[in-house]
N, C-alpha and C positions, 0 to 999 in steps of 0.2 A: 563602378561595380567591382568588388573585390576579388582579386585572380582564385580561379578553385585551385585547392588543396589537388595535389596531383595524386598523393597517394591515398586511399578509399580509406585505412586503416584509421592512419593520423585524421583524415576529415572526419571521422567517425566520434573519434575522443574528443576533437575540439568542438564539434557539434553538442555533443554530450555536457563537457564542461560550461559551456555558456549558456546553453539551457536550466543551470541551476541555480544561476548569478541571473538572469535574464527575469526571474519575475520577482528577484526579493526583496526588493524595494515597495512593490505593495504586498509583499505578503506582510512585511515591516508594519505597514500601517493598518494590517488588519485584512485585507481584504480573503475572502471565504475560497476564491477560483484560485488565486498567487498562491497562498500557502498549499491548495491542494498540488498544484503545479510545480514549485521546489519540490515537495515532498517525492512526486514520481521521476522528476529530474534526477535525484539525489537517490533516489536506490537505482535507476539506471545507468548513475551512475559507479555506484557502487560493485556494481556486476561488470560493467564493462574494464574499468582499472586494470582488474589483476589476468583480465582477458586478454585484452591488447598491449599493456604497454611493457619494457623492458623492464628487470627485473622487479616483476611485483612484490617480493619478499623484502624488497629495499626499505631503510628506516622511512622513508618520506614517503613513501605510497604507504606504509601502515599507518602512517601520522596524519596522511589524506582521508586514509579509508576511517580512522579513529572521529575525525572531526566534521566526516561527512554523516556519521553516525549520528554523533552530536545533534548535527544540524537539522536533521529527521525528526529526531525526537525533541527538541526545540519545538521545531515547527507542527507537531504532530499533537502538541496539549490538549487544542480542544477541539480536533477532531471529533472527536466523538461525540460530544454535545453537537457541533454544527450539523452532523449527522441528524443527530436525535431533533434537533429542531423543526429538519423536513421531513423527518416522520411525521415526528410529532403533528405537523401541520396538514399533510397531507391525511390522516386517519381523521380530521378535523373538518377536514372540506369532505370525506364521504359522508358525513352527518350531518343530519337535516337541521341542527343549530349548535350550538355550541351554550353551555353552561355555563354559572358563573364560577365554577368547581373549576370545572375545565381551562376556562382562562386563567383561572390562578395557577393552574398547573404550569399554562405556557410561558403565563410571567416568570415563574420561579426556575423552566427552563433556560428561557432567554436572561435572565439574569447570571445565571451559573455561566451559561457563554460568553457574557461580557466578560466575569471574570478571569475564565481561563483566556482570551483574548490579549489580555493584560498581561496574564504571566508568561503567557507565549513571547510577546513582545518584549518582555524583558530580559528572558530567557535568549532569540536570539540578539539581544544588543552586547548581551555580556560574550556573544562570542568572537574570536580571532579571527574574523573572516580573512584580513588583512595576510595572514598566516598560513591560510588555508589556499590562497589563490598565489602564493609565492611558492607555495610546496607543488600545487599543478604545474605553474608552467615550468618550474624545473622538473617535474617527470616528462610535459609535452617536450622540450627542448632535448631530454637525452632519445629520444625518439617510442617508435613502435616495432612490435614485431613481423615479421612476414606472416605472408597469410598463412603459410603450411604452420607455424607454431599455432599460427592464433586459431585454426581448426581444430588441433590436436586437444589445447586447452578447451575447448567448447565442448567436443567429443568427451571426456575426460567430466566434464563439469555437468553436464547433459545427462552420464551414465549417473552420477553422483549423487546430484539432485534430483532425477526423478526415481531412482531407486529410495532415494529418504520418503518421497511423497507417497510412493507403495506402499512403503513398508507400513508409514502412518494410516493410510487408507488402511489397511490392514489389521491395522492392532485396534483401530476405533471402531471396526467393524459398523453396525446399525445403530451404536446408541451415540447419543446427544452428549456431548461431552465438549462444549464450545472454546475453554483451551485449548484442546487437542484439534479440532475444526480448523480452527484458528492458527494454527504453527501449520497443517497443512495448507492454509491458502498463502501463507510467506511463502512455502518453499515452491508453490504452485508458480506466486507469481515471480522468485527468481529464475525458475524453470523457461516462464515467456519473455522474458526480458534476453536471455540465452537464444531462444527461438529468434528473436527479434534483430539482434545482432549476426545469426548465421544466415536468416533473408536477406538482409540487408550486403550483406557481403558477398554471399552466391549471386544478387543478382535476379532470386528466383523465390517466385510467392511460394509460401508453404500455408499450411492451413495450421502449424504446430503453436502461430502465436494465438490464434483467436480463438483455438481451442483452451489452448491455457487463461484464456482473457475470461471466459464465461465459467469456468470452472472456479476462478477467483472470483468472480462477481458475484456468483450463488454462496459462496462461503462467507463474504464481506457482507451479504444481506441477512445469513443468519446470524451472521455476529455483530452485524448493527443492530438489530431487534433486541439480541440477547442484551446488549449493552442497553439500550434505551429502557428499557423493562426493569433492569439492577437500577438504576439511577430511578425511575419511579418507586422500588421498591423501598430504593432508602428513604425516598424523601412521606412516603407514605410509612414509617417508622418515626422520621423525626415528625411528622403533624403531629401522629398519635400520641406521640410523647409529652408532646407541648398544647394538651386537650384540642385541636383542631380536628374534630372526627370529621364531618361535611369531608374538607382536602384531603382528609386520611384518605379515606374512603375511595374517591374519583383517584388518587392516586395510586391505589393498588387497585381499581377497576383498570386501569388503564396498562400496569405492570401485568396484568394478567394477559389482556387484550394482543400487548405484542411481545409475553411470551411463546403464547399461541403462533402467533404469526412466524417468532422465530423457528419454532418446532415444526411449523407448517412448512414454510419455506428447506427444511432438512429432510424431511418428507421429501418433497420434490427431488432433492439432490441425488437420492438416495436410488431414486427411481430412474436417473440418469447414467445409475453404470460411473462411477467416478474415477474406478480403477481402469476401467477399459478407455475412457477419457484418455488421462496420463499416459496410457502407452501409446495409444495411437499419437498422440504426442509428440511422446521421443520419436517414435518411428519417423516421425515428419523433419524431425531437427536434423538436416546433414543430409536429406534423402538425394537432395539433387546433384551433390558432390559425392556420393557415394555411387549412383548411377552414373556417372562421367566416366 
C-alpha cells in the first residue's frame, strides 16, 4: 500500500490530477461513463490549480489550465447527443409503442452519435497529453500553498463566483433564456466544486456542495431538453426539405414535446428560489472556519 501523502493540500491535487488521466483510456475508446468522468475530473480540476498550488499566474499552470480546457472540450463533442439519446429513449418507454416515425428519429439520433464519437476520439488523439502531464508534475514538484493562503483564495473565489451567479440570477430574472441558464449553471457548478474543496480541507460536512449540486442539475435538465428539442427541430427542417413530411412531422412533434418539458422543468426551478439557493450557499462555504 502506498504511504499517505502527509500534507492534506498536496494529497488533494495529486488526487485531483490522477483522476483525469485515471479514466482516459476508455473514454479514448468511446466509452459514455469515461468521458463523462474526465470531463468532471478536468474542471475540478481546473478550479482546484490556481487554489492550491504555488504561483498560479505561473507560465506552466496557464499552459496546464490552457490544455485542460482543451481536453474538456475534446471530450465534451458529443455530450449532448449522448444526453439526448437517454431522453430520447426514456419519453419512448413512457408510450404505449413506439412508431415507425419514431424509430427513424432514434436511428438518425444514434447515428449523429456515432459520429460525433468519432470526432471526439480524434479530437482527443491530436492532443499533447504527453505535455500536459509533464507540465503537472512540474507544478506538483514546486509544491503547495498553506492552508491560510489556500483559505484566503477560496474566500476570495467563493465572494467572486457566487456574486457572478446573483448577479446572472438576476438579470435573467423569470424569462427562459437557456444561454443565460446555462452560463449560470457553469458558474453554479464552479461555485461547488470550491465548496467541495473547503469541506474537504475543514474536515467538516457543509451542505454548500449539494446545494450547489441540485441547482446545477435543475439547470443541466433544462438545458438538456432545450438542446435535444434544437436538434429535433433541425432535423425536422432537413426531412422537410428533402419532401420526407411523415419524419418531418414526428420530428417537430417531438421538438415540441421536449420543449415543453424544457420550459416545464424552468418552471420548476423558478419555484425553488434559485437566488436564495446561491446564498445560502456561500454562507455554507467557510462557515466552520469562520466559527473556529
Amino acid at each position: 500500500m502506498p504511504a499517505r501523502d502527509p500534507d492534506p493540500i498536496l494529497a488533494l491535487l495529486k488526487e485531483r490530477i490522477r483522476s483525469v488521466f485515471k479514466h482516459l483510456p476508455r473514454a479514448l475508446a468511446g466509452g459514455e461513463s469515461a468521458v463523462h468522468q474526465v470531463r468532471v475530473a478536468d474542471r475540478r480540476l481546473r478550479v482546484a490549480l490556481p487554489l492550491l498550488v504555488k504561483k498560479p499566474e505561473g507560465r506552466r499552470v496557464k499552459r496546464a489550465l490552457r490544455a485542460l480546457r482543451v481536453l474538456a472540450r475534446s471530450a465534451g463533442l458529443g455530450r449532448d447527443l449522448d444526453v439526448g439519446v437517454d431522453l430520447l429513449e426514456a419519453h419512448f418507454e413512457s408510450l404505449d409503442a413506439v412508431s415507425e416515425a419514431q424509430a427513424s428519429v432514434r436511428q438518425r439520433l444514434r447515428a449523429a452519435r456515432s459520429r460525433s464519437r468519432h470526432r471526439m476520439a480524434e479530437s482527443l488523439l491530436d492532443m499533447d497529453i504527453a505535455r500536459l502531464r509533464r507540465d503537472l508534475r512540474a507544478i506538483v514538484s514546486r509544491g503547495v500553498e498553506g492552508l491560510d493562503v489556500v483559505f484566503a483564495r477560496l474566500e476570495e473565489g467563493r465572494n467572486h463566483t457566487g456574486a457572478t451567479v446573483l448577479t446572472r440570477i438576476e438579470s435573467v430574472g423569470s424569462r427562459f433564456e437557456d444561454e443565460a441558464l446555462h452560463g449560470i449553471r457553469r458558474h453554479s457548478r464552479r461555485l461547488r466544486y470550491m465548496a467541495e474543496i473547503d469541506e474537504r480541507l475543514q474536515g467538516a460536512a457543509s451542505d454548500a456542495p449539494s446545494l450547489c449540486k441540485n441547482l446545477q442539475e435543475r439547470l443541466g435538465t433544462i438545458h438538456d431538453n432545450h438542446v435535444l428539442a434544437n436538434w429535433l427541430s433541425s432535423l425536422a427542417a432537413r426531412c422537410r426539405s428533402h419532401g420526407d413530411v411523415a419524419l418531418g412531422a414526428e420530428a417537430w412533434a417531438l421538438a415540441t414535446t421536449f420543449e415543453e418539458k424544457s420550459r416545464g422543468h424552468h418552471r420548476d426551478l423558478l419555484d425553488q428560489d434559485p437566488h436564495a439557493i446561491v446564498r445560502r450557499a456561500m454562507e455554507e462555504i467557510g462557515r466552520a472556519r469562520r466559527a473556529a
